[in-house]
Backbone as CSV, one residue per row, in Angstrom:
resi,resn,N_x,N_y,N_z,CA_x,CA_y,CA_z,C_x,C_y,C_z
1,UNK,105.116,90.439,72.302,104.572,91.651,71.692,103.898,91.312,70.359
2,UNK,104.545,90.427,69.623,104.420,89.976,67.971,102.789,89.590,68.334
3,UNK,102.653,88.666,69.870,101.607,88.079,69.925,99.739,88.728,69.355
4,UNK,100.364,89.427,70.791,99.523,90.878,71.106,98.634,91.588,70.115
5,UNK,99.744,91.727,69.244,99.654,92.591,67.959,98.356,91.840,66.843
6,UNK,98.912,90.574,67.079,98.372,89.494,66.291,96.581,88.869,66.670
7,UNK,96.677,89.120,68.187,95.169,89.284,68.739,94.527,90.521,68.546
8,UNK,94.929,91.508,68.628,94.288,92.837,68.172,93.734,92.549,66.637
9,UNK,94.717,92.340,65.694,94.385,92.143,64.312,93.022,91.159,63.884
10,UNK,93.152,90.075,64.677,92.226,88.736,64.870,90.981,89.766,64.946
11,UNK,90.915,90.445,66.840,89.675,90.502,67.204,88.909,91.708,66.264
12,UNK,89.716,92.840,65.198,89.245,93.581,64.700,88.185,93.180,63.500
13,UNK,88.658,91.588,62.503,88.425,91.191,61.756,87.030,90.685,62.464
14,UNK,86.869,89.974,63.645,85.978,88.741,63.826,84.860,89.747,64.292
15,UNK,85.339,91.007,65.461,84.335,91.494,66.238,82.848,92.008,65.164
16,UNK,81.898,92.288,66.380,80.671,92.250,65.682,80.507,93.346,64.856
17,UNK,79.598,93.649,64.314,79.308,94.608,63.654,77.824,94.877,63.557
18,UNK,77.438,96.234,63.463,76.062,96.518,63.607,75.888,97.420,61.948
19,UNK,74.589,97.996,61.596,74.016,98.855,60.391,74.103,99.910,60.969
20,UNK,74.616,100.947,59.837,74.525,102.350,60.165,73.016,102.805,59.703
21,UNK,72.562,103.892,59.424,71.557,104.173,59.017,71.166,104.086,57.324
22,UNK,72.504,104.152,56.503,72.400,103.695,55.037,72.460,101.790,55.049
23,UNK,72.487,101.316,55.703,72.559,99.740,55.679,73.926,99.190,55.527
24,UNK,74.850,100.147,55.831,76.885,99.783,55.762,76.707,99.452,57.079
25,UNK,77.594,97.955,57.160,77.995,97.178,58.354,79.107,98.230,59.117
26,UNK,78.968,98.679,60.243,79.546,99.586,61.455,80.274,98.229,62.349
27,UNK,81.860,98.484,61.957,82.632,97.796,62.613,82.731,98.224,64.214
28,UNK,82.304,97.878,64.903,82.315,97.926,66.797,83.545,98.739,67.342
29,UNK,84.716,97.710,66.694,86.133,97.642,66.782,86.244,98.644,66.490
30,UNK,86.562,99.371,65.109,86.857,100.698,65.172,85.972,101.666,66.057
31,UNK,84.946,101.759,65.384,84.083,102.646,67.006,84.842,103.168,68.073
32,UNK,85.300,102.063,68.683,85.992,101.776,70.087,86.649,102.227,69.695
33,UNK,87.847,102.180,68.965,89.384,102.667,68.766,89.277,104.491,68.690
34,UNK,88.131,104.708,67.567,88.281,106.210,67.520,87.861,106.493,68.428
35,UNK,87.310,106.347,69.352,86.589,107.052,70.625,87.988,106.987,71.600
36,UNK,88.776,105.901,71.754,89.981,105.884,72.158,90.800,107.401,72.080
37,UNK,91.243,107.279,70.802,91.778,108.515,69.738,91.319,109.973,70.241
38,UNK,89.906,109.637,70.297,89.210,111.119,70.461,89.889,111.402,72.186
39,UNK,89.277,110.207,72.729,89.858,110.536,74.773,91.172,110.497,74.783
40,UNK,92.084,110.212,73.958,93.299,111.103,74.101,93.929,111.808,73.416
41,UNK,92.999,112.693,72.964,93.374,113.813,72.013,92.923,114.756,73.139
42,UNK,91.992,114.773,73.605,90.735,115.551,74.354,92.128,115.952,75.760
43,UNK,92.598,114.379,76.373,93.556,114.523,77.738,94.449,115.500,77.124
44,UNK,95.300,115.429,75.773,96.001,116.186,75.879,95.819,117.801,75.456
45,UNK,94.421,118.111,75.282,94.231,119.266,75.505,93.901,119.961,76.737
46,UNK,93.658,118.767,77.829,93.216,119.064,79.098,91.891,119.073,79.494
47,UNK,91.142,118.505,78.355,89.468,118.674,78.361,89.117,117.076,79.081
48,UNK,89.671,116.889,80.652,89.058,115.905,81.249,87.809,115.145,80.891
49,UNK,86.831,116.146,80.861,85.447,115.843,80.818,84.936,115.068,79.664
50,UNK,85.328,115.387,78.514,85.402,114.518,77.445,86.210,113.364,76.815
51,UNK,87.272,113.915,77.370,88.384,112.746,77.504,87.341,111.540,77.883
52,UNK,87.374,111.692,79.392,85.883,110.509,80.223,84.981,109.889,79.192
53,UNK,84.399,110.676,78.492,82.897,110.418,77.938,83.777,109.906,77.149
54,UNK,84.433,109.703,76.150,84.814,109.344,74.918,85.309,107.544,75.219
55,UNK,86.492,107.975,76.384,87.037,106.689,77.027,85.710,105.597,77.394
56,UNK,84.428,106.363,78.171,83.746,105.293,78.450,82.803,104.617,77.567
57,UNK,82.919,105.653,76.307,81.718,105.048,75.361,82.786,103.778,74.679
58,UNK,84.566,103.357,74.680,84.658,102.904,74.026,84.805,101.348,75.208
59,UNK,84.586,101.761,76.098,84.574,100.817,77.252,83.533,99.860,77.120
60,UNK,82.024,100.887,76.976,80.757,100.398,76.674,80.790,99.271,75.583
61,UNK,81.476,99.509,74.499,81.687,98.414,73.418,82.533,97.517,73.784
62,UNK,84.048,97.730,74.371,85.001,96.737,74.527,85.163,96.688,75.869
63,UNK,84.546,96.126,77.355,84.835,96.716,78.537,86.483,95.575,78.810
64,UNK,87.120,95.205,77.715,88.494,94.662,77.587,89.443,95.430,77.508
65,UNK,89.019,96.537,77.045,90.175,97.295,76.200,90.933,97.898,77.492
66,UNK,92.358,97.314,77.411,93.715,97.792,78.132,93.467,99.578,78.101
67,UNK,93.910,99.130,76.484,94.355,101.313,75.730,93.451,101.911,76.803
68,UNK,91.560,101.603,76.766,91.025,102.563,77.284,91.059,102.361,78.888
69,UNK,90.865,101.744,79.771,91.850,101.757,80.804,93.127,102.360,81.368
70,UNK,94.040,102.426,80.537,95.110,102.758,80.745,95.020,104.253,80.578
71,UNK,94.519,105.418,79.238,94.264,106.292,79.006,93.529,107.010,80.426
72,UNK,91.821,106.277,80.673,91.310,106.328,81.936,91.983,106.545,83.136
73,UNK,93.320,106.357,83.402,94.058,106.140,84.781,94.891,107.418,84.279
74,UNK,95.404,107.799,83.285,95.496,109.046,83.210,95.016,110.191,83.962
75,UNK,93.828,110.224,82.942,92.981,110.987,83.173,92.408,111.082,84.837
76,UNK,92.618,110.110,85.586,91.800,110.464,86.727,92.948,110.650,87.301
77,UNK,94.434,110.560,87.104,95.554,111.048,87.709,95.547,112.396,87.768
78,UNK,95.560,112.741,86.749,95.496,113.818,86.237,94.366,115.227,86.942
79,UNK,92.757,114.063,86.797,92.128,115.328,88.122,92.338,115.060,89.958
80,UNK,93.512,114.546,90.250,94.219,114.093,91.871,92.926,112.680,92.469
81,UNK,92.473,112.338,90.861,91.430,111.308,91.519,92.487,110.115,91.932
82,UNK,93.196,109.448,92.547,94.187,108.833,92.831,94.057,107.316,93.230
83,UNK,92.896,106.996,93.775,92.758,105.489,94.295,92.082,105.145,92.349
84,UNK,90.942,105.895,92.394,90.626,105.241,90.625,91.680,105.301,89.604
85,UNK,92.362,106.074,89.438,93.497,105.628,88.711,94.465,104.956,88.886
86,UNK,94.585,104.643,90.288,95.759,102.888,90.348,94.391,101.947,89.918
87,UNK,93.375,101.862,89.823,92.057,100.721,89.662,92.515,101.065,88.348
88,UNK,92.907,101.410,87.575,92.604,101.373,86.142,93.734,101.219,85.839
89,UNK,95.169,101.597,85.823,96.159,101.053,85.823,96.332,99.672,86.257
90,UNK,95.765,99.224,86.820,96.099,97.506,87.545,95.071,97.020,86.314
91,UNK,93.796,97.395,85.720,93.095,96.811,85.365,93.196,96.657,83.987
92,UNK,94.031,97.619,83.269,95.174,97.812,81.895,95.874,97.071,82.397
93,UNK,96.863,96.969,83.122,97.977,95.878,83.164,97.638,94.244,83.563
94,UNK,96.373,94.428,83.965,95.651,92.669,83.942,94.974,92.250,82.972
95,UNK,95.012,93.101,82.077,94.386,92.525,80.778,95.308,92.532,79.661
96,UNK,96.326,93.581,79.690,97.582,93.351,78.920,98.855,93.717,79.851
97,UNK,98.923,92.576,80.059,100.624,92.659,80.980,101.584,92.972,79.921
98,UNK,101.770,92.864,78.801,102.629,93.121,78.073,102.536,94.729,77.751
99,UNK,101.734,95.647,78.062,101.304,97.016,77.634,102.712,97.939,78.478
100,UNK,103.540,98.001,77.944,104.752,98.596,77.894,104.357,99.870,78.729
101,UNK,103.882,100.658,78.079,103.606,102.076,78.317,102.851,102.249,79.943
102,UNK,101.927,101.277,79.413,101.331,101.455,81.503,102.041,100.833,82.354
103,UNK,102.973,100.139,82.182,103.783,99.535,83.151,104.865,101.000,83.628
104,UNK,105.578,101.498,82.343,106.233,102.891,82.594,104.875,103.967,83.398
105,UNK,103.689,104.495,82.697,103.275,105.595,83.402,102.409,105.507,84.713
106,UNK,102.317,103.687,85.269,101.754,103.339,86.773,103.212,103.367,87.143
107,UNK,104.446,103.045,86.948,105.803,103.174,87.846,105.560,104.856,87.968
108,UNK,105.523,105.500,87.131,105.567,106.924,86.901,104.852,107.499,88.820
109,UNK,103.554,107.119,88.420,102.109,107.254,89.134,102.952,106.722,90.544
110,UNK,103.150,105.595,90.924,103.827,104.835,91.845,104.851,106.151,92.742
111,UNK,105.660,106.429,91.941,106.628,107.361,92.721,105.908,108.780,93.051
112,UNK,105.103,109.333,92.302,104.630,110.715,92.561,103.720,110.165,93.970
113,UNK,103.040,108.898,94.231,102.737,108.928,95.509,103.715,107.978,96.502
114,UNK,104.562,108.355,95.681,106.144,108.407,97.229,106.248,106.923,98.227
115,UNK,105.990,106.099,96.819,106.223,104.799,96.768,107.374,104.044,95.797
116,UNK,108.267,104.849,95.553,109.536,104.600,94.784,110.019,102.930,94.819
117,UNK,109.401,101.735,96.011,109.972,100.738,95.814,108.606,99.940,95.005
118,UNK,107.573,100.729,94.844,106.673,99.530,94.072,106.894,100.423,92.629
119,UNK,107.293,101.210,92.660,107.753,102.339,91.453,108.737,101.412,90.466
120,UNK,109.992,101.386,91.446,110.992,100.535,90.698,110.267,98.963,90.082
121,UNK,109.682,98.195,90.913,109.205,97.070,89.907,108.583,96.846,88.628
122,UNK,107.507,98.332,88.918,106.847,98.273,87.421,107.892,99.113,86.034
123,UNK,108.629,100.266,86.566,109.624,100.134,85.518,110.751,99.101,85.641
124,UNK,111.461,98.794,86.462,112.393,97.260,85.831,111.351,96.610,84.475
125,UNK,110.181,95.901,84.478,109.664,95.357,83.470,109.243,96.453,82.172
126,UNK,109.505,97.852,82.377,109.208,98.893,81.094,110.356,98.638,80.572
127,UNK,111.816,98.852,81.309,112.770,98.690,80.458,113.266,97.623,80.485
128,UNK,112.809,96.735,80.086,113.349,95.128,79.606,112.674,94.847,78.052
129,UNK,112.175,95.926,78.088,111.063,95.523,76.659,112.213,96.480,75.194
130,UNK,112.823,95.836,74.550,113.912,96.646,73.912,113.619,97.265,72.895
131,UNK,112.094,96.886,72.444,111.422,97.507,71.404,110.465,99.026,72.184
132,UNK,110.521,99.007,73.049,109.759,99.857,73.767,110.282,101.610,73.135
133,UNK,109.636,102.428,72.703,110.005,103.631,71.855,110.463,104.245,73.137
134,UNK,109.909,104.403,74.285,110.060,105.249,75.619,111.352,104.593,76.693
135,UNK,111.620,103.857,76.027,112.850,102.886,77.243,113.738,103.736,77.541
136,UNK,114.607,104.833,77.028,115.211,105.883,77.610,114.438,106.458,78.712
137,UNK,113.931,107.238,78.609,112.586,107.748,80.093,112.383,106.702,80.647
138,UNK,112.421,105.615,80.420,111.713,104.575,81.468,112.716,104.290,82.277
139,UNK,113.980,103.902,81.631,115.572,103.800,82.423,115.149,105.222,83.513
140,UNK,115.186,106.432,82.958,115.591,107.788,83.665,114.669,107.686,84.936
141,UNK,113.275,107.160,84.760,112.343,106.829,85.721,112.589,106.266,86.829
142,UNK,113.261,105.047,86.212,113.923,103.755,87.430,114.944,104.544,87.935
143,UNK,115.805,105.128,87.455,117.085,106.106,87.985,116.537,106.695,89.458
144,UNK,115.485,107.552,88.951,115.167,107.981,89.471,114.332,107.615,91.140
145,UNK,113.332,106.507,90.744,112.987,106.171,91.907,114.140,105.350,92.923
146,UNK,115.441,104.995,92.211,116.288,104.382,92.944,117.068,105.386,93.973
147,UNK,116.671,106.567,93.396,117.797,108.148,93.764,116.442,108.223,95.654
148,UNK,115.456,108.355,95.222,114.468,107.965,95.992,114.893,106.677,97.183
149,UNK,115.328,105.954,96.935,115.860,105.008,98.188,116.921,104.866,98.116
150,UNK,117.488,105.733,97.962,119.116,106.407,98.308,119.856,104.888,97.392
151,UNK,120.391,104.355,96.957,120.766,103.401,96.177,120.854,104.012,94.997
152,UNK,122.239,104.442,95.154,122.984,105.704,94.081,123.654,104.761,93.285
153,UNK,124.162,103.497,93.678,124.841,102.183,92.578,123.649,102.021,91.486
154,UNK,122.577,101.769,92.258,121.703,101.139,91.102,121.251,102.499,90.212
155,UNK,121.097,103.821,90.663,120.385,105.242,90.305,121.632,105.347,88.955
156,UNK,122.960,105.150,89.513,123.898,105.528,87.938,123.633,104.598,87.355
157,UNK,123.713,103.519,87.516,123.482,102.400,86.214,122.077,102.532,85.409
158,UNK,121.271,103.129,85.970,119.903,103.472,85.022,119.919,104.432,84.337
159,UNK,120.628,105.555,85.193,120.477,106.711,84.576,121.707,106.426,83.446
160,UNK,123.013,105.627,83.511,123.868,105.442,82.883,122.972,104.331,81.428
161,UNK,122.324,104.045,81.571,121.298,103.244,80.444,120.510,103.818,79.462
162,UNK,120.354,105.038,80.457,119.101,106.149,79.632,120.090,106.775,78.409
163,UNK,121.144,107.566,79.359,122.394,107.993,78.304,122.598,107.129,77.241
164,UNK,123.261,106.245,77.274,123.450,105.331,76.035,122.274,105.293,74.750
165,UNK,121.179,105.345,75.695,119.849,105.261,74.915,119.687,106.558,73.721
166,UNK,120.084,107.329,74.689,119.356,108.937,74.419,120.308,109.781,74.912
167,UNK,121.515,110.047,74.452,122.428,111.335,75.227,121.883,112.741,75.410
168,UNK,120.808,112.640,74.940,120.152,114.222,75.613,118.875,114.215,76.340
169,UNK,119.034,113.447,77.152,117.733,113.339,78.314,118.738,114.867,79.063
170,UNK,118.311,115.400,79.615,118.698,116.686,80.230,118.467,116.404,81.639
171,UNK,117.693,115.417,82.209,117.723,115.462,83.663,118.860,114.343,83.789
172,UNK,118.898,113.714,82.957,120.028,112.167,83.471,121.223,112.947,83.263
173,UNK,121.838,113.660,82.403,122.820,114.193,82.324,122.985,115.373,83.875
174,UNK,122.253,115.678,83.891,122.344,116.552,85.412,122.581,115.859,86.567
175,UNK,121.581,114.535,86.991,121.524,113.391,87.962,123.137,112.833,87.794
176,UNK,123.431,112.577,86.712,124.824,111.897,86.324,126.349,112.992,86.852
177,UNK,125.853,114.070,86.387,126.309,114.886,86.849,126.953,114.985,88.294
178,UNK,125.621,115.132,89.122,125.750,115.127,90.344,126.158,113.909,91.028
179,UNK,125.844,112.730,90.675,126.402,111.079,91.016,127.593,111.113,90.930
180,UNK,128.503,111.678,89.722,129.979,111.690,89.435,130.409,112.555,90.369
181,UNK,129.894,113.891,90.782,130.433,114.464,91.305,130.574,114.012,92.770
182,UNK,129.497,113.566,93.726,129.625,112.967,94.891,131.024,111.707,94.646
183,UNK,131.055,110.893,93.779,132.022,110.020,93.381,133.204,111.093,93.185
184,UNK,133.519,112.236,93.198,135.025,113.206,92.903,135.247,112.387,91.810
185,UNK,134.731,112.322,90.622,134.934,111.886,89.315,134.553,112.996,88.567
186,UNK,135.455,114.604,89.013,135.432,115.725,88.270,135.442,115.516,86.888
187,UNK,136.033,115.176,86.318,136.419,115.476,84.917,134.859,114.843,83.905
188,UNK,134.611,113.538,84.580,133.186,113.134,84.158,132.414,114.144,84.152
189,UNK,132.096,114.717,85.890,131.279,115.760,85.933,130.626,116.648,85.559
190,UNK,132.408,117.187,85.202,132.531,118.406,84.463,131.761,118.636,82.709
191,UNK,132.253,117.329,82.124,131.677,117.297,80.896,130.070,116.748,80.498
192,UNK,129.730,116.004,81.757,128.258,115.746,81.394,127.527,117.147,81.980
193,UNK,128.144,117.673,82.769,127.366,119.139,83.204,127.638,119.851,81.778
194,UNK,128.707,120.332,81.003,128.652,120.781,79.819,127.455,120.377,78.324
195,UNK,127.435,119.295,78.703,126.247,118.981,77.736,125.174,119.216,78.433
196,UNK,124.796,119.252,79.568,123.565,119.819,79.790,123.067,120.696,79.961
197,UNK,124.360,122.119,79.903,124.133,123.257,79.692,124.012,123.420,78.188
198,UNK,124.273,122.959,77.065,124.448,122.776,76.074,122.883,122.713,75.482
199,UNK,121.876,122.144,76.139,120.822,121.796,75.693,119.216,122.346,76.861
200,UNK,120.265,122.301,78.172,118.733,122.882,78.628,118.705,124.254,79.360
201,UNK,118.189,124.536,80.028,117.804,126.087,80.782,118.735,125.665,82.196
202,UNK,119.263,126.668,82.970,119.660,126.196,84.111,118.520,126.310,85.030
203,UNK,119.087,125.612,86.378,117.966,125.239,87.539,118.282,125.368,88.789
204,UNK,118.313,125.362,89.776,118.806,125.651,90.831,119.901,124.219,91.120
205,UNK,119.421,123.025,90.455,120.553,122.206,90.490,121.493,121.836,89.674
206,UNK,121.131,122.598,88.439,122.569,122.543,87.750,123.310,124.161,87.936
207,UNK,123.099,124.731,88.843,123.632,125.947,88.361,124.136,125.803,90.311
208,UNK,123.617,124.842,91.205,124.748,124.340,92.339,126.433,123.626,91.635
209,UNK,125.365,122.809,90.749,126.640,121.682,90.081,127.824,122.479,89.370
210,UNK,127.467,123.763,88.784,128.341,124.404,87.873,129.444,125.305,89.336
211,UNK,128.811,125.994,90.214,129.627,126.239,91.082,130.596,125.335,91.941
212,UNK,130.100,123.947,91.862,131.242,123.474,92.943,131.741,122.847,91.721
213,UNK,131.135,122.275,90.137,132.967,121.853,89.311,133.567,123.162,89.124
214,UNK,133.002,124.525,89.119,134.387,125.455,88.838,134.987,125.801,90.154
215,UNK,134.627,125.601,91.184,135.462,125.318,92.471,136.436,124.897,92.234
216,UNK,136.197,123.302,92.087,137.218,122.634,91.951,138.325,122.628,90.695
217,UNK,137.809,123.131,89.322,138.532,123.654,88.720,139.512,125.142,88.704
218,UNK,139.175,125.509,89.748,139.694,127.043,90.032,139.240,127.968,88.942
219,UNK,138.122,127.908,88.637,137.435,128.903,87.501,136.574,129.762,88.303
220,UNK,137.269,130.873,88.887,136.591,131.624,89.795,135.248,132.629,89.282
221,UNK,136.022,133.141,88.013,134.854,133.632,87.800,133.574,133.000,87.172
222,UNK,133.562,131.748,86.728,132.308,131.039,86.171,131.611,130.498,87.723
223,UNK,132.613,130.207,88.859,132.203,129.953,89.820,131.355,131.051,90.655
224,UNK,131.450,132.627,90.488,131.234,133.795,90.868,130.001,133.866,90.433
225,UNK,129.689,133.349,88.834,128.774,133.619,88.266,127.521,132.683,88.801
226,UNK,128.151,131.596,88.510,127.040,130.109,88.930,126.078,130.948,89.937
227,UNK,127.124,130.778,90.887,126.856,131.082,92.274,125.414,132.646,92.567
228,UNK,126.227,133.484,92.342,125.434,134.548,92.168,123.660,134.373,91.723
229,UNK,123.701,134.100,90.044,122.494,133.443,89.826,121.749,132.878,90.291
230,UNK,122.446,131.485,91.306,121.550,130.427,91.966,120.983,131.246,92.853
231,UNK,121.354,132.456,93.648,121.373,133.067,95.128,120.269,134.111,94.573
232,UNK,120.358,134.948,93.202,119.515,135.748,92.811,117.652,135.052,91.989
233,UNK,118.525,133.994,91.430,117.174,133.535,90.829,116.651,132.570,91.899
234,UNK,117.132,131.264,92.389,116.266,130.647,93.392,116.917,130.844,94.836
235,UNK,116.516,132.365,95.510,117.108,132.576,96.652,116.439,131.500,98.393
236,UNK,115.381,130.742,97.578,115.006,129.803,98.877,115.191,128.582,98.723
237,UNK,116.285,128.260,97.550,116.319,126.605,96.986,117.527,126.352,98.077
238,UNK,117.457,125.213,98.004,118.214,124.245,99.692,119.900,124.763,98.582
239,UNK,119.723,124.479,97.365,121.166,125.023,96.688,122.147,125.999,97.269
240,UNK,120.926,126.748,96.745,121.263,128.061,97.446,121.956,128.199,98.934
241,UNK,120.941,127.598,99.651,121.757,128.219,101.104,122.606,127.357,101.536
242,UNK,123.193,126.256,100.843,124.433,125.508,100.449,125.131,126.422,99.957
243,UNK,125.237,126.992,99.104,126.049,127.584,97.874,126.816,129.217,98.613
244,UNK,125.477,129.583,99.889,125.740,130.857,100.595,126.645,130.472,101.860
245,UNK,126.357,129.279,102.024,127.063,128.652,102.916,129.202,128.019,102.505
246,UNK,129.209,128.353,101.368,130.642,127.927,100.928,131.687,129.104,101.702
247,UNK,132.508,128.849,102.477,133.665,129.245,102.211,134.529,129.185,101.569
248,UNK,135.343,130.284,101.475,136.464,130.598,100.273,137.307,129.772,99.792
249,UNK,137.547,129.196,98.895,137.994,128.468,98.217,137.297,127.186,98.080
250,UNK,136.373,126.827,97.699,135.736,125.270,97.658,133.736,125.495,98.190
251,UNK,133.488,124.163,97.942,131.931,124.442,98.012,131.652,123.257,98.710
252,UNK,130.720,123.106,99.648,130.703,122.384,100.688,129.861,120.882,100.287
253,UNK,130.192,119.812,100.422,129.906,118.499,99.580,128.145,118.350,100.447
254,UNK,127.597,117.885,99.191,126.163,117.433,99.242,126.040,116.642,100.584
């Protein structure tokens, strides 16, 4: 990473430079960078179209640049353009294999097209990077695509990574949740479901999870309640017609 850092610095100093119209030398390098800046300021307002133009004018100067690549594969994710944004993700990660972030948001990309085992490779290498600001989400990611090929050993130990990282990821605490609970490791259950009511909105799957730990705790009426909700607010979630499906006394295992 130290490296990386250290070639960026190099090529900013050496790259060319052209005259503005007062006769001040116009560094290239920056150019490129703010146009960077601008195409992802632009993505996260949702203004595709400029996002593009901005990304390619800084392409036009640096057709090296990872950042704008990587930003680029966004963006064409983003309008369901899908074969050009794995081309630009591969083409960010072949010019900086070390680029942390596109290794996490092509694993990301990877699973939404329901490829969870080329998913898992590119995050395994997001979270190995310990300086990485996003390595919590990136763990929760890998969790996740592992939950995806049923390999629930490897799904807790990631999602059990993210926790350590970050005790308030709100989906790992739910996933964890539900992992303990298939394991009848109630009491775990019970308390990582408490912190995640603690911090997020309920859902049709934590508000399954809250009915079968007060099942098993004999807390009928929090169980009355769970229950009810899941059946009134998401009356077509698979929860649900699990949850309608319980007979009396207990809730029927995942």
């Amino acid at each position: 990473m130290r490296g990386a850092a250290l070639s960026v610095a190099l090529l900013l100093i050496l790259g060319c430079t052209t005259q503005n119209q007062r006769g001040a030398p116009v560094d290239q390098a920056e150019v490129a960078d703010r146009a960077i800046e601008l195409g992802t300021a632009y993505l996260r307002q949702g203004d595709y179209g400029r996002a593009k133009d901005n990304l390619m004018k800084a392409l036009a100067i640096d057709n090296q640049s990872a950042s704008a690549h990587h930003t680029l594969a966004i963006v064409f994710q983003q309008e369901r353009e899908f074969e050009l944004a794995e081309s630009y993700f591969k083409r960010a990660i072949a010019l900086d294999p070390a680029m942390i972030a596109a290794r996490n948001n092509y694993g990301a990309f990877l699973y939404a097209q329901d490829r969870p085992q080329d998913a898992v490779e590119q995050l395994t290498i997001a979270t190995e990077d310990r300086f990485y600001e996003l390595r919590p989400q990136a763990f929760e990611n890998l969790a996740v695509s592992y939950l995806a090929l049923k390999n629930q050993p490897a799904a807790r130990e990631a999602f059990e990574r993210a926790e350590a990282l970050n005790p308030r990821l709100p989906r790992t605490l739910l996933e964890l949740t539900l992992l303990y609970l298939a394991e009848q490791n109630y009491t775990t259950a019970k308390a990582l479901y408490l912190r995640h009511r603690a911090i997020a909105a309920e859902s049709a799957r934590s508000l399954y999870a809250c009915a079968k730990i007060y099942a098993i705790f004999l807390d009928d009426a929090e169980r009355r309640r769970c229950t009810a909700d899941l059946i009134r607010i998401y009356p077509t979630s698979i929860e649900a017609s699990e949850v309608a499906a319980v007979t009396q006394g207990g809730v029927n295992e995942r």
